[in-house]
N, C-alpha and C positions, 0 to 999 in steps of 0.2 A: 880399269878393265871392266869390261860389261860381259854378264850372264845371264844369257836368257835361260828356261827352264821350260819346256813345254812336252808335253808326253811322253815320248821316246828322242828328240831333237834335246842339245845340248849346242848351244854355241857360245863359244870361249872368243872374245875381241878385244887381245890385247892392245893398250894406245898410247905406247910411247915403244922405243927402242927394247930389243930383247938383249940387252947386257945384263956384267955379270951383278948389276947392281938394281935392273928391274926383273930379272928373269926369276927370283925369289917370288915374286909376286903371283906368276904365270904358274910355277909349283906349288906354291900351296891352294892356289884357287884349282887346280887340277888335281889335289891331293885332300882335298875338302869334299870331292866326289865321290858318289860311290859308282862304279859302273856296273850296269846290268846288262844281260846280253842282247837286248833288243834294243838298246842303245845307243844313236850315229854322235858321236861329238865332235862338231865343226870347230876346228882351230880357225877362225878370219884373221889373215894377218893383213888385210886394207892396209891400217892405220900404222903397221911397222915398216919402219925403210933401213932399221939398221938389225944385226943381229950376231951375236960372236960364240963360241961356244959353251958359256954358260946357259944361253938361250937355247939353245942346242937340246942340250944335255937336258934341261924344261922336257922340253917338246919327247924327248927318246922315253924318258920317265912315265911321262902321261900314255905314251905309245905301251912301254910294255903293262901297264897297270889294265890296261883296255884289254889289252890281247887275252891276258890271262882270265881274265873273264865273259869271253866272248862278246864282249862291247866294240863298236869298230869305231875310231878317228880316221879323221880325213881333215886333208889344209889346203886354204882357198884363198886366195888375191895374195900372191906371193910378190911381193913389187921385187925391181931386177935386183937390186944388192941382197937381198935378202936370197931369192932366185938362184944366186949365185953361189951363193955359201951353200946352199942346199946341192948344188950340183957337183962343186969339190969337194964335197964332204962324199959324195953318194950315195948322201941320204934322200938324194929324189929318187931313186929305185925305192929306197925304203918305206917311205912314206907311199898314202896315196892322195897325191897334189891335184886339183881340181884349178881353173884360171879364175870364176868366181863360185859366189855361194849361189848363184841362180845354177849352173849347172851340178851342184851337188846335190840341191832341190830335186831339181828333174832326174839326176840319175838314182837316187834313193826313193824317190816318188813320183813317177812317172804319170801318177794321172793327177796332180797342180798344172 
């Protein structure tokens, strides 16, 4: 997993499958944060093409840890099995899903 760290930007790239056996990973590296309210943290899931509801449950956790303190996430390069899960689940209303991290850029920072 890669962390970049840079002002108010936070991106999280997880890089294998979000099961119940990597998703451990993705929670404590999200639970190792502290969120502040001026805060965007990019979930990149590029490098995921699998994901089941361990990985899930990751993701909802980091979501409400953010809300509560006025920190915002957002998740970007959803590949389709992944895409998928997020749709049956209808946690793509939940979330706010971006197709890459260039348009999370421009929408968060409009003059890059």
């Amino acid at each position: 997993m890669t962390l970049t760290q840079e002002c108010q930007l936070i991106v999280i790239q997880p890089q294998q499958c979000l099961n119940w056996k990597h998703s451990n990973t993705l929670r404590e590296q999200l639970s190792s944060l502290v969120p502040h309210p001026n805060h965007l943290w990019v979930i990149d899931l590029v490098k995921v093409d699998f994901m089941d509801s361990s990985g899930l449950a990751a993701l909802v956790k980091g979501l409400s840890a953010t809300r509560s303190s006025g920190c915002h996430l957002v998740i970007c390069n959803l590949q389709a099995p992944v895409r998928m899960i997020f749709e049956l689940t209808q946690m793509d209303s939940v979330f706010e899903i971006y197709e890459n991290y260039d348009a999370v850029v421009t929408m968060f920072n409009p003059q890059s």
